[in-house]
N, C-alpha and C positions, 0 to 999 in steps of 0.2 A: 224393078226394085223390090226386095223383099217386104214384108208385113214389119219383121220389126226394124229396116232402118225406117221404112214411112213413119211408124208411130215414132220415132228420135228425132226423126224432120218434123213431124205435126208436134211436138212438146216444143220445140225450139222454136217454130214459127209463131206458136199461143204465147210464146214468156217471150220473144221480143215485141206482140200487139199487146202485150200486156193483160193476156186472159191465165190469171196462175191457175185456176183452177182445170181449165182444160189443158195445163202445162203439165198438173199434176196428174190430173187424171190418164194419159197419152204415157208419162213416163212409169204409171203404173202398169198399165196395161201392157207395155212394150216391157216390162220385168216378169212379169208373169209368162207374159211369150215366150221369153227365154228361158226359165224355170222349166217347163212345160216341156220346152226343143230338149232341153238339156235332161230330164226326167225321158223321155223317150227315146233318145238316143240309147241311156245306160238300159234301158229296158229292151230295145232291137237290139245291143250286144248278146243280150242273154238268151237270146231266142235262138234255135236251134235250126235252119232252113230246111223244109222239108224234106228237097233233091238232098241233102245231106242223110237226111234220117234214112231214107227209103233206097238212094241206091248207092249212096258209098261216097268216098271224096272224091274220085276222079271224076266221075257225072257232075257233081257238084262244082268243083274246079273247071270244068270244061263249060258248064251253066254263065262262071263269072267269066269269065275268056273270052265268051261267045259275045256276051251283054257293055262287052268294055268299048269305050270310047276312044280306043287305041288300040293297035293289033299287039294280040298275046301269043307271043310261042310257050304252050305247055306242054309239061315233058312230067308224066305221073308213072310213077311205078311203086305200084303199093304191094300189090297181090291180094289180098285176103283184107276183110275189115279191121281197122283196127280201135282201140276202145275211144267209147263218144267221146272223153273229152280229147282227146289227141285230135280227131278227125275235128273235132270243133274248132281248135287253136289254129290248128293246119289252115284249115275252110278262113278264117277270121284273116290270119297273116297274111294269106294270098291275095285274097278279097279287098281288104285297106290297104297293101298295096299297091296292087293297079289303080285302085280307086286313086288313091294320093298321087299316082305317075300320069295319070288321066287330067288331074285337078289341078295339081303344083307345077310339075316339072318340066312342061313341055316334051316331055321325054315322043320320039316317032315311037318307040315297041317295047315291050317288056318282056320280060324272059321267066318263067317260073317253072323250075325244077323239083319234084317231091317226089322223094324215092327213101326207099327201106336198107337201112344197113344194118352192120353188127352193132349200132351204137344209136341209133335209134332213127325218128324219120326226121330226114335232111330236108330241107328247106330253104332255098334260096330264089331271091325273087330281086330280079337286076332291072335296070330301065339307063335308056341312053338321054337324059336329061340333064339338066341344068345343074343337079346336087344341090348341094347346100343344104339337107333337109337335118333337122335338129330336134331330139325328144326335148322337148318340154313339158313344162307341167302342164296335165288338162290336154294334150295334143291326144291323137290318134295312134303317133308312135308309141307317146306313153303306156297307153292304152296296153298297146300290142306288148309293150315290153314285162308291163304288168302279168300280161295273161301269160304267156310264156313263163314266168318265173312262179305263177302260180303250180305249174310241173315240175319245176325246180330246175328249169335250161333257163338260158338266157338267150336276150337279142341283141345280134351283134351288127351293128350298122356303121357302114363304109358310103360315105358322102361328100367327097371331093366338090366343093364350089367348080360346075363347069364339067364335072366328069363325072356325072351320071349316079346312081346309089344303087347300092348290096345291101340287101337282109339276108341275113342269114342265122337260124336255128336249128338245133338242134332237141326233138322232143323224145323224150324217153316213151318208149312204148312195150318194150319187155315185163 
């Protein structure tokens, strides 16, 4: 059980023996936790990964692939570096991803494609899961769709309930 569902269990077991004050105090505590998770999260978005900085996104991509809790086929064809924030977006899309295909979907493998065209670096990242997956506010898709449009591309997501999900972007890098 995590830390803060215990402290939501320990606030609710104090306010039905009738201690509010350690009801209070628990449902404080378990808010700031989450403050805290949620404050750290946006601050690991922003962080750069080092195998990113030092030797390129393919090392990088091939880092999360390797580290995934489900087998990844990755297919990178970059050539040459391309600018930090693209290799970041890139790095971030692929990365929450698998992570969400690993987490949500039951998916057995995922598929991630990153390669250089006339129109910029393509991006598609498939899994044979469950679907259904939905940007919300606050989610991780959101997230991703946000950063992507901070380039000015968008994210384009294919999620059949039962057949599996498609991301796919396109990021400007010319």
């Amino acid at each position: 059980m995590t830390l803060g569902l215990e402290l939501g269990a320990l606030a609710e077991q104090a306010k039905e023996s009738g201690d509010g004050l350690l009801a209070s105090r628990a449902k404080d505590a378990r808010a700031h936790l989450l403050e805290a998770t949620a404050d750290l999260r946006e601050l690991a978005r922003g962080l750069h990964p080092m195998v990113l900085a030092q030797d390129g996104l393919e090392a990088a991509l091939a880092a999360v692939a390797d580290r995934s809790a489900i087998p990844v086929r990755l297919r990178v064809s970059v050539g040459s570096r391309l600018p930090r924030e693209i290799e970041a977006t890139a790095y971030y899309l692929v990365s929450e991803s698998i992570t969400n295909a690993a987490r949500h979907s039951a998916a057995s493998v995922v598929t991630a494609d990153v390669t250089v065209g006339g129109d910029g670096l393509r991006i598609v990242v498939t899994d044979d899961g469950r679907g259904g997956a939905r940007p919300a506010a606050g989610s991780g898709l959101q997230g991703l769709a946000d950063r992507v449009a901070a380039l000015g591309a968008r994210l384009e997501l294919d999620s059949p309930a039962g057949g599996g999900t498609r991301l796919r972007a396109v990021l400007p890098c010319g």
